[in-house]
C-alpha positions in Angstrom: -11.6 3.9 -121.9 -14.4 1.9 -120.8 -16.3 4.4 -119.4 -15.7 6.8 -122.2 -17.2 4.3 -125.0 -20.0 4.0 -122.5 -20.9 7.3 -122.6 -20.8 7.6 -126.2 -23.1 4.5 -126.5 -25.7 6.8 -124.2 -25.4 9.5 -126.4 -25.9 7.8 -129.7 -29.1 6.5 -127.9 -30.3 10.0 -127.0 -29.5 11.5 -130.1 -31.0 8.7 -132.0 -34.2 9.2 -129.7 -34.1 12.5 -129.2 -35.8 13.2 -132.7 -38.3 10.8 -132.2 -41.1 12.2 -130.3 -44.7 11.4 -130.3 -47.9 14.5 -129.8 -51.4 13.7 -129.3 -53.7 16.3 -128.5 -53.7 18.7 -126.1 -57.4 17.7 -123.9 -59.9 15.2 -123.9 -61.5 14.0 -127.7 -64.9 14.5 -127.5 -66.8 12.1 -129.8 -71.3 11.7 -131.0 -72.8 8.4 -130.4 -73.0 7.4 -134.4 -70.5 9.7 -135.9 -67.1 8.9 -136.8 -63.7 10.1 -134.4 -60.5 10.7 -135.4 -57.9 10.0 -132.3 -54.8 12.6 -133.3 -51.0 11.1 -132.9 -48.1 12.6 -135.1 -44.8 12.5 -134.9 -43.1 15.6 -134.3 -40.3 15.1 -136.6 -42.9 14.1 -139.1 -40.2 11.4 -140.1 -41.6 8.4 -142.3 -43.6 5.4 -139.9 -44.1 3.3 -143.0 -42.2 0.5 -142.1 -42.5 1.3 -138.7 -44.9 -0.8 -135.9 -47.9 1.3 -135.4 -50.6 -0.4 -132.2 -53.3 1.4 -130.7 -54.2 0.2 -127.3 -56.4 0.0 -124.4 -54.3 -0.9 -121.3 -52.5 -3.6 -123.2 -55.9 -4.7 -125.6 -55.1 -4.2 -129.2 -58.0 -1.5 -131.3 -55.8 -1.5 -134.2 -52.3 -3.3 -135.2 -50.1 -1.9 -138.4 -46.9 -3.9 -138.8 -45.0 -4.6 -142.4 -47.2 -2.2 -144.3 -50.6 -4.0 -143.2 -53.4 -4.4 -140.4 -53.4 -7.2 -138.5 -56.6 -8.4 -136.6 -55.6 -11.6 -135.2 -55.3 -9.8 -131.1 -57.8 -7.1 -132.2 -60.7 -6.4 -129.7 -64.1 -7.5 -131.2 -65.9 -4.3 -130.1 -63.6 -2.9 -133.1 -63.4 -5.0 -136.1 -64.1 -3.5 -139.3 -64.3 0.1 -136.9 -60.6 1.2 -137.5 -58.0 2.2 -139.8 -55.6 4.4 -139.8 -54.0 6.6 -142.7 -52.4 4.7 -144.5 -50.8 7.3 -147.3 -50.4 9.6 -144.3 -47.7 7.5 -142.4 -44.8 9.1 -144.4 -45.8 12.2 -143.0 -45.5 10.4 -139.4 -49.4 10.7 -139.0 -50.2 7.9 -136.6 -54.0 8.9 -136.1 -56.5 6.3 -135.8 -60.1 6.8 -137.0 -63.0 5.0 -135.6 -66.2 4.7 -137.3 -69.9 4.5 -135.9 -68.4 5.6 -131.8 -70.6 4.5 -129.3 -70.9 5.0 -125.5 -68.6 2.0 -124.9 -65.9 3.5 -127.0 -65.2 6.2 -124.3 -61.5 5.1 -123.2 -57.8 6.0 -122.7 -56.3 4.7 -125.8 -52.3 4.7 -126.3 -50.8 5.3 -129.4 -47.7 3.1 -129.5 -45.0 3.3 -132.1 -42.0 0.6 -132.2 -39.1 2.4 -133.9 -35.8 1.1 -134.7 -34.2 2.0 -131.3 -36.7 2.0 -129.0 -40.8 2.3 -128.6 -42.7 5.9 -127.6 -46.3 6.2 -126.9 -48.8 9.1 -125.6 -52.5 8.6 -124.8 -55.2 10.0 -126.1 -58.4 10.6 -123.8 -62.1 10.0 -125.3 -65.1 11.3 -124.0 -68.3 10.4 -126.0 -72.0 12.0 -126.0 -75.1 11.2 -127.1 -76.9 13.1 -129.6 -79.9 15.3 -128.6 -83.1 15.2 -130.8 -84.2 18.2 -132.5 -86.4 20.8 -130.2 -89.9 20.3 -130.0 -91.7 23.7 -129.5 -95.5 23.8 -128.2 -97.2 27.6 -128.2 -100.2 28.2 -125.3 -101.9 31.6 -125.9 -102.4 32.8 -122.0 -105.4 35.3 -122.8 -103.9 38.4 -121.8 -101.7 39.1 -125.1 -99.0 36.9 -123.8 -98.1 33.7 -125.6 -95.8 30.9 -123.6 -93.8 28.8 -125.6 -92.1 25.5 -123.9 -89.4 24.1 -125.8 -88.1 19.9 -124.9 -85.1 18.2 -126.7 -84.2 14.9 -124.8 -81.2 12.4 -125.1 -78.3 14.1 -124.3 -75.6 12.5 -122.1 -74.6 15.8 -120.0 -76.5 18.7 -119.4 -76.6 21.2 -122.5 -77.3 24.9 -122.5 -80.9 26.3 -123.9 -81.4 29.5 -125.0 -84.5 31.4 -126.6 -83.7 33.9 -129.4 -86.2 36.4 -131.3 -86.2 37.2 -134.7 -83.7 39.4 -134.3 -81.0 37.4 -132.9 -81.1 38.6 -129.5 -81.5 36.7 -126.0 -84.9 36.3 -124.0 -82.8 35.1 -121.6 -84.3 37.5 -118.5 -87.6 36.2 -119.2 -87.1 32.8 -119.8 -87.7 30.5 -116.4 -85.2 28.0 -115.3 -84.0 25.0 -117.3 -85.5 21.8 -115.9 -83.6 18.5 -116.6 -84.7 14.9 -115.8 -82.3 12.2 -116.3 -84.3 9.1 -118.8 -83.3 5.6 -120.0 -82.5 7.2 -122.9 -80.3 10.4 -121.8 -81.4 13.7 -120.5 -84.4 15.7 -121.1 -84.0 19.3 -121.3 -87.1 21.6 -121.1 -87.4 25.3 -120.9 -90.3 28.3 -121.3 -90.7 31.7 -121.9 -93.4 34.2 -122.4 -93.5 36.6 -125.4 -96.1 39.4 -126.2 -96.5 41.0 -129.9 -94.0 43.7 -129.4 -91.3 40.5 -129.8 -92.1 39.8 -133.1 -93.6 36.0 -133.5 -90.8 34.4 -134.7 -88.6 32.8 -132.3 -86.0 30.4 -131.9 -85.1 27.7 -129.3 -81.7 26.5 -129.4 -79.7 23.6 -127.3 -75.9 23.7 -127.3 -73.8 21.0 -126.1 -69.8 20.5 -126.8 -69.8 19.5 -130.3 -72.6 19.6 -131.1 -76.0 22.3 -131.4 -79.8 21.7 -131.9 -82.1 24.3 -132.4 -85.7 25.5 -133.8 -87.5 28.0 -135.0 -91.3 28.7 -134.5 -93.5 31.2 -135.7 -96.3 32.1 -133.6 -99.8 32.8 -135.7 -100.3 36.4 -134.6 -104.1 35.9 -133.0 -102.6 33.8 -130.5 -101.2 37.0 -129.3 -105.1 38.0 -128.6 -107.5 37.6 -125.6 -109.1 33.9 -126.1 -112.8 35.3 -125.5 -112.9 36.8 -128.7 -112.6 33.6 -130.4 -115.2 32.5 -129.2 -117.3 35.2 -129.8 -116.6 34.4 -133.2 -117.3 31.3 -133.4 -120.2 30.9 -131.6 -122.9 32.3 -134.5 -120.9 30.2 -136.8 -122.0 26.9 -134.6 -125.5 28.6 -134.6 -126.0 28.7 -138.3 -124.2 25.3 -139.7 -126.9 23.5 -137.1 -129.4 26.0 -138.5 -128.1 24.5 -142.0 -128.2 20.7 -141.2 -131.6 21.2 -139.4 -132.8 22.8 -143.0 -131.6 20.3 -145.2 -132.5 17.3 -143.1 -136.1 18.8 -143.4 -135.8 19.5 -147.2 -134.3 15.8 -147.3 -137.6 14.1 -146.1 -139.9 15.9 -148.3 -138.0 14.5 -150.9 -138.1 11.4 -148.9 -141.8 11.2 -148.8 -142.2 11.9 -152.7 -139.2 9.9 -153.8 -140.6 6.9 -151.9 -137.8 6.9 -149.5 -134.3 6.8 -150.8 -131.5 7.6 -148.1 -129.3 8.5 -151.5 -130.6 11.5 -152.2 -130.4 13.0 -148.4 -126.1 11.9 -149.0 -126.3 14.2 -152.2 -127.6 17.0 -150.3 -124.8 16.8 -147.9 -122.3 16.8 -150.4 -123.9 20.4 -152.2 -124.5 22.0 -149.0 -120.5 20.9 -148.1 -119.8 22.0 -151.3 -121.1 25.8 -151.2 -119.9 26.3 -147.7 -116.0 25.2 -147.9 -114.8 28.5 -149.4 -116.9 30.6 -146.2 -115.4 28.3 -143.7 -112.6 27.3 -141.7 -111.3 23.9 -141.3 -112.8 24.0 -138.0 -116.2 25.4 -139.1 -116.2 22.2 -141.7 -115.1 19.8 -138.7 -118.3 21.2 -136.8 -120.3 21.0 -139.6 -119.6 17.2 -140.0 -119.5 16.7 -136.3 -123.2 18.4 -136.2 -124.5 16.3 -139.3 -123.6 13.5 -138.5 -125.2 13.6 -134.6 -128.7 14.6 -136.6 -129.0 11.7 -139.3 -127.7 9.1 -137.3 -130.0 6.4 -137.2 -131.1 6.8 -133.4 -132.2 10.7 -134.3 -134.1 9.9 -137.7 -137.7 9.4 -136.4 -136.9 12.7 -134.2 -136.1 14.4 -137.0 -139.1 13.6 -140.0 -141.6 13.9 -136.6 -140.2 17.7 -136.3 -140.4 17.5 -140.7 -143.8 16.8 -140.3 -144.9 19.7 -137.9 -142.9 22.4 -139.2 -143.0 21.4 -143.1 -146.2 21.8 -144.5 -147.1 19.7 -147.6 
């Protein structure tokens, strides 16, 4: 008789038990330095846990305590303060899950999800891994000369090594021409750099992009189609442009000291000169051309070059 109600007091126990079971997820919880994390943990029955002792650990170091219908914080690791909660008007669902704000590298832990139930306490753990977050890719375009255009793309701060891929316009991989993707490990996290070379025939808009679990970075850049041109020819260009704005300056710093001489010398009017001669050329020129222009005038009436200057006035400016 002893034995039997022995056995029946070990039944009652697993049948009491046997519906209480708690499921966390099935792999690692992958979490973004900054970003918030949810750490799954149901119970399968999805019976009530109101009223139920709900602890999240670390080892045996309390991240969160839920007992009579409220948090507790008096054992609670200081690291997580004001970081957790759980869901509250979930827990008569038997959603245990913990949510922790703001992760950070430090965060990456086994935690336990601990539930003390009326006959007896289940737990499972819940692995986090936690990344940093890569910057935004930063592409730089060199024309090679030869029709070809090379475009290096760099993201850095990323705590394992991510995947980078070039895309055209079209969607599709440059992948057999892009050259090998160099990492170098910083304070800060990994930098990840990569090239390829592109001709016309590509299009000019392309698209660097950097994956990493959870999370994806890309780019887009669109190449200015004379890049795509030999360089020589831009400088054919250019080069009778130079020729006439010093062929300009040269004229107006001579017209500037006649009216020098004959206004009894005031510098003002050589400033106003500028300003028209500025004025007529900005809808011919570049950006460039105007940068030259300044570049050039301001080498000839600096006030080393001015007796130069009214000395070749003089010669070649008759009065």
């Amino acid at each position: 008789m002893k034995d039997l109600h022995w056995s029946l007091f070990v039944l009652c126990i697993i049948s009491s038990t046997a519906g209480v079971e708690v499921v966390g997820p099935d792999g690692p919880v992958v979490g973004v330095v900054g970003e918030d994390l949810i750490l799954s943990c149901f119970l399968k029955s999805h019976t009530s846990a109101v009223d139920d002792e709900v602890t999240w650990l670390i080892g045996s170091k309390v991240v969160h305590h839920h007992k009579s219908r409220q948090d507790w914080t008096d054992q609670q690791l200081p690291a997580y303060r004001g970081r957790t909660s759980l869901f509250t008007e979930e827990l008569q669902r038997g959603n245990l899950s913990l949510k922790i704000r703001n992760i950070t590298l430090s965060d990456a832990n086994t935690y336990r999800c601990y539930i003390a139930t009326d006959t007896m306490p289940v737990e499972v753990t819940v692995s986090v891994k936690v990344e940093t977050v890569g910057s935004t890719p930063n592409i730089s375009a060199e024309s090679l000369g030869s029709g070809d255009v090379r475009l290096q793309c760099e993201s850095s701060g990323w705590s394992s090594e991510p995947q980078m891929e070039w895309l055209d316009s079209e969607g599709r991989t440059l992948r057999d021409r892009a050259e090998p993707t160099m990492f170098q490990r910083l304070a800060e996290g990994l930098r990840v750099q990569s090239s390829v070379t592109v001709e016309q025939s590509d299009g000019n808009r392309f698209l660097c992009r950097v994956t990493s679990p959870g999370q994806t970075r890309e780019m887009e850049v669109q190449v200015p189609l004379p890049m795509f041109g030999h360089n020589r020819h831009r400088y054919l260009i250019m080069a009778p442009l130079v020729v006439i704005i010093i062929g300009l300056c040269l004229l107006v710093v001579f017209m500037a000291q006649k009216m020098y001489k004959r206004s009894d010398g005031s510098k003002e009017m050589l400033k106003k000169m500028k300003e028209v001669l500025k004025e007529k050329l900005k809808s011919d020129m570049s950006q460039a051309c105007m940068e030259k222009f300044e570049k050039v005038w301001t080498e000839l009436t600096q006030e080393k070059w001015y007796p130069e200057v009214w000395h070749m006035g003089s010669i070649w400016t008759p009065f």
